[in-house]
Each structure stands twice: as C-alpha cells, then as structure tokens.
C-alpha positions in Angstrom: 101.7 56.1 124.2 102.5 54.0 121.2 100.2 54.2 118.1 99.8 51.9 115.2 99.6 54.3 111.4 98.4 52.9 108.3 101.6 53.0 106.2 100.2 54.7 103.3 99.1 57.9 105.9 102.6 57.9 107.1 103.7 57.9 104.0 101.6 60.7 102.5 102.3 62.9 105.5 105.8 62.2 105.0 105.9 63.6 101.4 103.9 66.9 102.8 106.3 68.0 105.9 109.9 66.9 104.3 109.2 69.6 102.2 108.7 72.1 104.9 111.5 71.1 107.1 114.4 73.4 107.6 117.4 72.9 105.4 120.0 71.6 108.2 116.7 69.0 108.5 116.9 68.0 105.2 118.9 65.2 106.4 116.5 63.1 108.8 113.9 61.2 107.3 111.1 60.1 109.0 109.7 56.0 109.7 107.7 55.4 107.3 108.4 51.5 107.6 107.0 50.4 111.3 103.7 52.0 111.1 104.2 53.4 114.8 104.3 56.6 116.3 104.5 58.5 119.4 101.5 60.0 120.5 102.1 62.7 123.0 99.5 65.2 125.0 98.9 68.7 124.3 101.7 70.7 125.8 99.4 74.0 124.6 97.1 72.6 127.3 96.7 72.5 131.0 98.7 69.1 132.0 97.1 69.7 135.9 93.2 69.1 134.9 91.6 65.6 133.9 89.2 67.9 131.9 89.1 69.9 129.0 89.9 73.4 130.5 86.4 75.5 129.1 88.4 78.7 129.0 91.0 80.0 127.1 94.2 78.9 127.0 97.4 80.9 126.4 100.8 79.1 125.9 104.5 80.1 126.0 107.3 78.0 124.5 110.5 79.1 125.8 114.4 77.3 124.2 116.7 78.2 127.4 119.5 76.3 125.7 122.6 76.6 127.3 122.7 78.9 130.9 126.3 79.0 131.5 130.0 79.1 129.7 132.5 76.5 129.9 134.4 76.2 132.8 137.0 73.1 132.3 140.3 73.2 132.4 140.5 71.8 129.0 138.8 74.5 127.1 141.8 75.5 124.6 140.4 79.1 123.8 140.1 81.7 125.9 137.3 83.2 124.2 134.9 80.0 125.0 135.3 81.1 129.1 133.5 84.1 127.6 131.3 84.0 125.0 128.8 81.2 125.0 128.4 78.9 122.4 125.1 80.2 121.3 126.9 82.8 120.8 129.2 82.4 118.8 127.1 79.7 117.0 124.9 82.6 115.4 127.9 84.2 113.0 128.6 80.5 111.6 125.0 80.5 111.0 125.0 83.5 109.3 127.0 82.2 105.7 126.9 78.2 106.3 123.4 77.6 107.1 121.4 80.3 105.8 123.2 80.7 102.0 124.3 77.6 102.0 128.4 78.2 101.9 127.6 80.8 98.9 128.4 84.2 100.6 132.0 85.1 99.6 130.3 84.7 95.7 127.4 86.7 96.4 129.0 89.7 98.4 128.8 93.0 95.3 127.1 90.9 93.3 124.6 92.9 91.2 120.9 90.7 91.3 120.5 92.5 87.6 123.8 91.5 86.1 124.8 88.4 84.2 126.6 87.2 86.8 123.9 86.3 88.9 122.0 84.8 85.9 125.0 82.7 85.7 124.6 81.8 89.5 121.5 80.8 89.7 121.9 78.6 86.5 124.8 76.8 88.4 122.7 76.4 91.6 120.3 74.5 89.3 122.5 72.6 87.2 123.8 71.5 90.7 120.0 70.6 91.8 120.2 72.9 94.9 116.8 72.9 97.0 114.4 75.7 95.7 114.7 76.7 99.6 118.7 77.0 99.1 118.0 79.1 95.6 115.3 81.3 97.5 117.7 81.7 100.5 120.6 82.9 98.2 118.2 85.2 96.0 117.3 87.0 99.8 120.8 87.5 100.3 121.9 88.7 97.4 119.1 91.1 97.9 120.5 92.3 101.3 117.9 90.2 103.1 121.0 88.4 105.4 120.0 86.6 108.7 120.9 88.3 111.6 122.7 87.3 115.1 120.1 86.8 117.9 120.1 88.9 120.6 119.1 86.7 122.5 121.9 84.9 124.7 120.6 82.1 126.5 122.7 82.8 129.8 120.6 85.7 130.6 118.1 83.8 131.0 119.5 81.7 134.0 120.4 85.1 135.3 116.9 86.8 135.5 117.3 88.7 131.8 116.6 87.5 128.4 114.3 85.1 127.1 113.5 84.0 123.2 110.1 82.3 123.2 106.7 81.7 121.3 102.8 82.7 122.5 100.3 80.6 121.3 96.3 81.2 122.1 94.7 77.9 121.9 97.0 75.8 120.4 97.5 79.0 117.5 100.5 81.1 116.9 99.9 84.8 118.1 103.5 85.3 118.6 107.0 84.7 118.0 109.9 84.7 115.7 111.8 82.0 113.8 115.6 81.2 114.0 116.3 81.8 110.5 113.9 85.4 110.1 113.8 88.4 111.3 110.8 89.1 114.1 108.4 91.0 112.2 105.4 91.0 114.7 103.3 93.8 115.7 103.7 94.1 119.6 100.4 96.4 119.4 99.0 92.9 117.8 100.3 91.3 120.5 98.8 93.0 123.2 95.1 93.2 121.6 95.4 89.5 122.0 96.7 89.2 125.3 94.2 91.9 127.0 91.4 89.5 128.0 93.8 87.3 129.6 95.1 90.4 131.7 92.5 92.9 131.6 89.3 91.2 131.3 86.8 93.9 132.3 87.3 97.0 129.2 88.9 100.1 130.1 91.3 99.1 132.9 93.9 99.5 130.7 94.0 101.9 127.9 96.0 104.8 125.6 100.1 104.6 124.9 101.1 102.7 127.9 98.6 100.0 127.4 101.1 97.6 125.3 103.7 98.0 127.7 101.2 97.4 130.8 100.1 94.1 129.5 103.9 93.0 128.6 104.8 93.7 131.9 102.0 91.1 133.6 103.0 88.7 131.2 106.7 89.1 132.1 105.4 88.7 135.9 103.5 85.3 135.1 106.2 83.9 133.1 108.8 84.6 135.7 106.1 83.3 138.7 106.1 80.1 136.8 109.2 79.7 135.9 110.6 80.3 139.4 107.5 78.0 140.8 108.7 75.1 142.7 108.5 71.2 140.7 109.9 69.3 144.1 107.4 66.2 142.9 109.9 65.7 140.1 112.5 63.1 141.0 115.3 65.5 138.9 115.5 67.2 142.0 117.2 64.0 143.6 120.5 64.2 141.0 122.9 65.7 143.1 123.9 69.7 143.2 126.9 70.4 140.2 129.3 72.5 142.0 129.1 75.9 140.3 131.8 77.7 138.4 133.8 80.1 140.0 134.4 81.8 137.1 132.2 84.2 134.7 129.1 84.3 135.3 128.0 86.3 131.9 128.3 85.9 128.0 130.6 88.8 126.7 128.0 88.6 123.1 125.2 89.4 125.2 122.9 92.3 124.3 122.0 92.5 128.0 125.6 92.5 129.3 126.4 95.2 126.7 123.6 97.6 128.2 124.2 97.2 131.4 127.8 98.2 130.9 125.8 101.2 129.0 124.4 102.6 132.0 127.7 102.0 134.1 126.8 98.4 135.7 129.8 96.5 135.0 128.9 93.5 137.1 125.6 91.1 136.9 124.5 90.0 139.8 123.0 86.1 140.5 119.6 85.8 140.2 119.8 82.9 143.0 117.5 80.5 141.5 115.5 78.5 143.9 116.5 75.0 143.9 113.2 73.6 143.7 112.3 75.6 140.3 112.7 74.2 136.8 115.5 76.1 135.6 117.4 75.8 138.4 116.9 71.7 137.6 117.4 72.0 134.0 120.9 73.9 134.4 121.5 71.2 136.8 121.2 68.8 133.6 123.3 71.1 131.3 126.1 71.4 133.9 126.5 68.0 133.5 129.1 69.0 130.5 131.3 69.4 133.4 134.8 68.4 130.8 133.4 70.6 127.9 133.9 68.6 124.7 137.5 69.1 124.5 137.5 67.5 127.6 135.0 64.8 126.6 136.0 64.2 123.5 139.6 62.0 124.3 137.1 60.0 126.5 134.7 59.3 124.0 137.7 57.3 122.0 138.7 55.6 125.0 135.2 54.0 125.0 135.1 53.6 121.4 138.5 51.5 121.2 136.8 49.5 124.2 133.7 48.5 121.7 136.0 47.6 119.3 137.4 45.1 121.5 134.6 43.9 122.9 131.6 44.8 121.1 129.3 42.2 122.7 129.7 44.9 125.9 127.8 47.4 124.0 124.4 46.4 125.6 126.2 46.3 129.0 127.7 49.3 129.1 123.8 51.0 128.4 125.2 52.9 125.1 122.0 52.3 123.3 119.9 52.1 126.6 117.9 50.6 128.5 117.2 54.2 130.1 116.2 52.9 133.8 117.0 53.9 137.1 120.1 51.6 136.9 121.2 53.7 133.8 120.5 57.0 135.9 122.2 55.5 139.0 125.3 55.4 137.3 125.2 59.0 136.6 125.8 60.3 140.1 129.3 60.5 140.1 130.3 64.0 139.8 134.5 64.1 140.0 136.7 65.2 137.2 139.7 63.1 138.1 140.1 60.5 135.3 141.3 57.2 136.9 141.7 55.9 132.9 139.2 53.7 133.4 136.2 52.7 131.0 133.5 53.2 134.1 134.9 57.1 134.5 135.1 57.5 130.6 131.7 55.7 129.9 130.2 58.1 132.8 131.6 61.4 131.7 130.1 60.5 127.9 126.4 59.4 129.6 126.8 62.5 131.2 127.6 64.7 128.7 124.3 63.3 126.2 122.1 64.3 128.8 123.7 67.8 129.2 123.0 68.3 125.6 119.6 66.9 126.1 118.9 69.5 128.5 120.4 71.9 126.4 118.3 71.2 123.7 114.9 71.0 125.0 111.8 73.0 125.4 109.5 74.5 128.4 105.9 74.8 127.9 104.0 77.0 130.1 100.0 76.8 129.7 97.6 79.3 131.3 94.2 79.6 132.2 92.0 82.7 133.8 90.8 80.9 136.7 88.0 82.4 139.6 89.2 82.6 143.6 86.6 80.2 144.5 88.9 77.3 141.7 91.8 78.2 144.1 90.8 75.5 146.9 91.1 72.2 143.9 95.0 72.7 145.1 95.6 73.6 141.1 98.7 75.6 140.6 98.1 79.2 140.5 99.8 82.5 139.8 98.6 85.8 140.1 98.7 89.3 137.8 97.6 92.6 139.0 94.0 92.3 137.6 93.5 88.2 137.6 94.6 84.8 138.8 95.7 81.9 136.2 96.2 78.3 137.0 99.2 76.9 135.0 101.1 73.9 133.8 104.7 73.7 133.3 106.1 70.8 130.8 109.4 69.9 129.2 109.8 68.0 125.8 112.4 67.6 123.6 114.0 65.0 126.1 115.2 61.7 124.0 118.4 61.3 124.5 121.1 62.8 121.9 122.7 59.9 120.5 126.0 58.5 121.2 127.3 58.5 117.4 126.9 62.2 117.4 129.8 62.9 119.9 132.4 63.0 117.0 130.3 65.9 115.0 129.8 67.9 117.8 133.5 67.8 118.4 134.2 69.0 114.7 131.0 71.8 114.8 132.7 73.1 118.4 135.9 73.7 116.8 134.4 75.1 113.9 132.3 77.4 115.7 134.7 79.0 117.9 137.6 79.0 115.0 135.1 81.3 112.7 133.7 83.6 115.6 137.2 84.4 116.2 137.9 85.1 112.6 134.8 87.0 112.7 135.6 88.9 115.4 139.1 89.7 114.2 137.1 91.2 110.6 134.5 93.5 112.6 135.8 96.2 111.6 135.5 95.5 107.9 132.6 98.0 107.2 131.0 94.3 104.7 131.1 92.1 107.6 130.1 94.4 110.4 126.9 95.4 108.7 125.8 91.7 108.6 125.9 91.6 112.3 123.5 94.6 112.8 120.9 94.0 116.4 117.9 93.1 115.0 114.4 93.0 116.7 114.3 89.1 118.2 111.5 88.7 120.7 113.0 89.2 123.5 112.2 90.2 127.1 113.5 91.3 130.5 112.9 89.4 133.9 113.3 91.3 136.8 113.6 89.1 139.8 111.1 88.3 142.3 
C-alpha cells in the first residue's frame, strides 16, 4: 500500500537513521521529496490470521543467500567451482569494509604511540565518519571482524543457518554482519521455554538449553520444508541442476564432516513444493555466472545506445507483469547473438540476485488442538503445536545499472581470497581469520 508522509516527518526521520546506517549504506539516501512511502505488514506477525494473534509471537529471520557454486563454463577460476561467493566475500570484508582500506597502516601499530596520534589526526583532517574512526580504533585494538561461519550452501543442504529471533516484534537473538555474536544461549533458552515448555519442570538442569534448541531446530526445519504450492513461483520451470560440486570448500560444516571421516555430503532432496527449494529455483537463474553475463550485458547496452526509445520495450525499467515474467521461461545457454537471448539472460540474472538477496520470515504462535480444524498451518514440537506464517521480503528487483559493479566486486572478490589464501600461512593474516561464534545451527533432515 502506498502512503502519503508529511515532508517535514520524512525529513526528520531521515536525519535520525542516515546516521545509523551501515557504512557501505552511507551511499543511499532516502526520498525525502515525494512524500510517499511503502507501507508493508508485520512480517513479525502471523500473515495466516485476519486477527491480531492474542498470544505470543516468536519470529525467525533467516538470509539463505546464495545455495549453490557456479557452475558455467565461463567461470575463469577454478577456485569459484569451489568456494562460494559468500565465501570468499567475507576476507574482502575483513580490510575494505570494516577499516575502511586502513589495515596494511594499522597492522604493529602501537594505540599509545605517536603514530597513531598522527593517524587519527589524518582520519580527521580527511573528515572520515566517526563510525570509520571508531572502526579503525577497534582494529587497532585487536577487535578485527571475523569470517562467518556461516556458508550459505549448507543451508540448501540440511546444515547451517545464520538467522535472527525476535519475541513480539523484539530482538532476543542474533548477531550482526559486522560483530562478533556475543549472546548468552542460556538467555536464549529462558526466553524460548514458554514457547516449548509451557507447563514448569518438563525441562530442567544442564541439558535444558540444548533441549529447547533442538525443538526450535525441528520447527524451523518443519517450516521451512512446509509446502507453498498456492504460490504461482512454483509454475517457473525446474533449472537443471549442476552436476558438479555440491558443497563450499570454506565451509565450517564441510570441514567437520571431513573431521569425523565423512568426505562426501549428501542431498538433502528438498521437496519441490517448499520455499527453499523455490527460492534456489530463483538463484539458479545465474545460470552464465557473471563472467558469463557480463559480455551480454554490453550487447544490450550498445543496443540502447542505438535505439534508446526501445528502453521501455525491452522492460529494462519494468513494467514487472506477467508479460515481463513470461519472457523469463527460457532456460538454454546457447547464445544465438541475439538482443532477445542477451536481454533474457540479464532479466534473468537481476532476479537470481534478488533471490539471493532476500529474507524469510517465519512467525509462530502456541496454538490449542481444538485451533487445528480453522485449516491454519501448523507444526508440531514434542511438548506443543504452533501455527505459523512463512513470508519473503527483500524482493524489488536489483537494478539493471548495477550489472557493471557487480562484475568489478566479483573479480575483486575472488582475486583477494586467492591472495588471501596464498598468505594463510603468515602467522598476521591467519589470526584474523580465527572461527568465531556466529549463530549458527544444524538441520538434520526430516
């Protein structure tokens, strides 16, 4: 639904949150011009009942981002058929986005000395952000970012998942990108009892934390593995799935299986109907990898130049129909050099990095056996029932124009993780990339 906002509101509440914003968000501003806004339900809610749901509500935000690695032909690195980009995305992270390009001065450097005096002077003779300055002050105090552990393949496989638990509406747990998880899982659990163990005493002593992690694992997989066959993504045709590896290299999981002598993971054969199974659907859409994409892109770009009045025919900008959608059903690789093929593979590729980019909400609610019969969704734990509500946002479509960056950030990425890789045995480097604590999970299949 579109809202109408008094200008000076948006204005104000501009000035509050650009302030807040993570640094690589620095960038976008907000419209503060139209006076209209978006207003969107309550994901933390149940999106199956009319009502206000009297009880309480518990909600998990999960990022799958991407579930598989690159399979094209036109991959020019080896190492992207084996680590995924997430992956390798998290050592870049490390010195460009956290400290801001400023490692290689602040590696030895003594916090007490005059040389850091003299740094921090030139970050504010520069005007650095006080966030940049208080980002460089952690690292210089050892405080780096650390590599996820999470690898978002996993999860598509029935392992890993990175995600965030909110009680009505309110943040009980979960860990930001840029931090290191600091929660209490004891914390965690004294919250989710009621939900899990409503009557006192079921569930008690050492193993109590663990318990209740375990029946939240086993609602989280029920839903995620629930079928969604009402929603018409179902009806975009099956990708063909890669032959080829079936695991990220990086992965924490991967690593300790080959621990305990397992050497091969095996499918979680998602049901077709579920949402993940639809959402790598979406993501496999990247079918050419941006290498692949990339030469395409031009090819379309050299066309607007030519005829720019064809910019509203070809869709580029939308309308976002079922014509537009349509078009999208064409699933071969074999370029014919045409603008159709080129112009599909591109429309393809922004909604692969849609679905990459998104989120999955998962609300739930206590319910009694007698609420079972309103044909409301409904999973069930050892000790109680909870109707649910699955929802996806995060799905506007990832602009045309940023095509050209993503090419540039790809090559980056995978040219510094294999620098990195080369320098892990530097005894500097490889204690930036220490396993930290991440919130993260196993799913054992169902």
């Amino acid at each position: 639904e579109i809202v109408q906002l008094p200008l000076d509101f948006v204005r104000q509440l501009c000035l509050k949150i650009q302030p807040e914003r993570p640094e690589s968000r620095c960038d976008k501003d907000m419209d503060t011009l139209s006076g209209y806004a978006m207003c969107l339900p309550n994901l933390t809610r149940l999106q199956t009942y009319r009502f206000v749901e009297p009880r309480p509500i518990l909600c998990i935000e999960i990022k799958p981002k991407c579930g598989f690695i690159p399979f094209s032909s036109h991959v020019s690195q080896e190492i992207k058929h084996k680590v995924c980009r997430y992956c390798m995305h998290q050592h870049l992270k490390v010195i460009s986005f956290i400290v801001g390009g400023y490692a290689s001065e602040l590696l030895g450097l003594n916090v007490f000395s005059e040389r850091w005096k003299k740094f921090c002077g030139k970050l504010e003779a520069n005007k650095q952000s006080l966030r940049t300055i208080k980002a460089v002050d952690e690292v210089a105090n050892g405080k780096w970012k650390r590599p996820s552990k999470y690898c978002p393949v996993d999860l598509f496989s029935g392992a890993y998942i990175y995600l965030f638990l909110l009680q009505n509406g309110e943040l009980i747990y979960g860990c930001k990108d840029d931090q290191e998880c600091s929660s209490d899982w004891n914390e965690l659990a004294r919250h989710l009892k009621p939900f899990f163990f409503p009557s006192n005493g079921l569930v008690s002593g050492p193993h109590c934390t663990r318990t209740i992690v375990k029946e939240l694992i086993h609602v989280i997989t029920l839903a995620l593995l629930s079928s969604t066959d009402a929603c018409r993504a179902g009806d975009m045709k099956t990708v063909p799935v890669s032959q080829g590896r079936s695991y990220c290299e990086a992965s924490a999981f991967n690593k300790e299986l080959v621990r305990n002598g397992k050497h091969k993971l095996e499918s979680s054969g998602l049901p077709r109907g579920c949402l993940l199974y639809k959402t790598l659907q979406a993501q496999m859409l990247d079918m050419l990898d941006i290498e692949g994409l990339y030469p395409l892109y031009n090819r379309v770009e050299q066309y607007l130049e030519e005829f720019p009045e064809e910019r509203s025919t070809l869709q580029i900008d939308g309308p976002y129909n079922e014509a537009f959608y349509e078009k999208l059903l064409d699933l071969s690789t074999e370029d014919d050099g045409t603008i159709a093929f080129a112009l599909t593979k591109v429309q393809q590729y922004r909604i692969a990095m849609t679905a990459k980019d998104c989120s999955i909400m998962i609300a739930l609610s206590p319910c009694l056996q007698d609420e079972c019969a309103e044909q409301r969704p409904v999973v069930l734990a050892s000790k109680t029932r909870f109707t649910f509500s699955v929802s996806v946002l995060d799905l506007d479509l990832k602009p045309y124009e940023s095509i050209p960056h993503q090419y540039k950030l790809d090559g980056k990425i995978v040219n510094y993780y294999l620098k990195n890789v080369q320098a892990k045995d530097d005894p500097v480097m490889s204690s930036l990339f220490k396993e930290n604590e991440d919130c993260t999970l196993v799913l054992h299949k169902v």
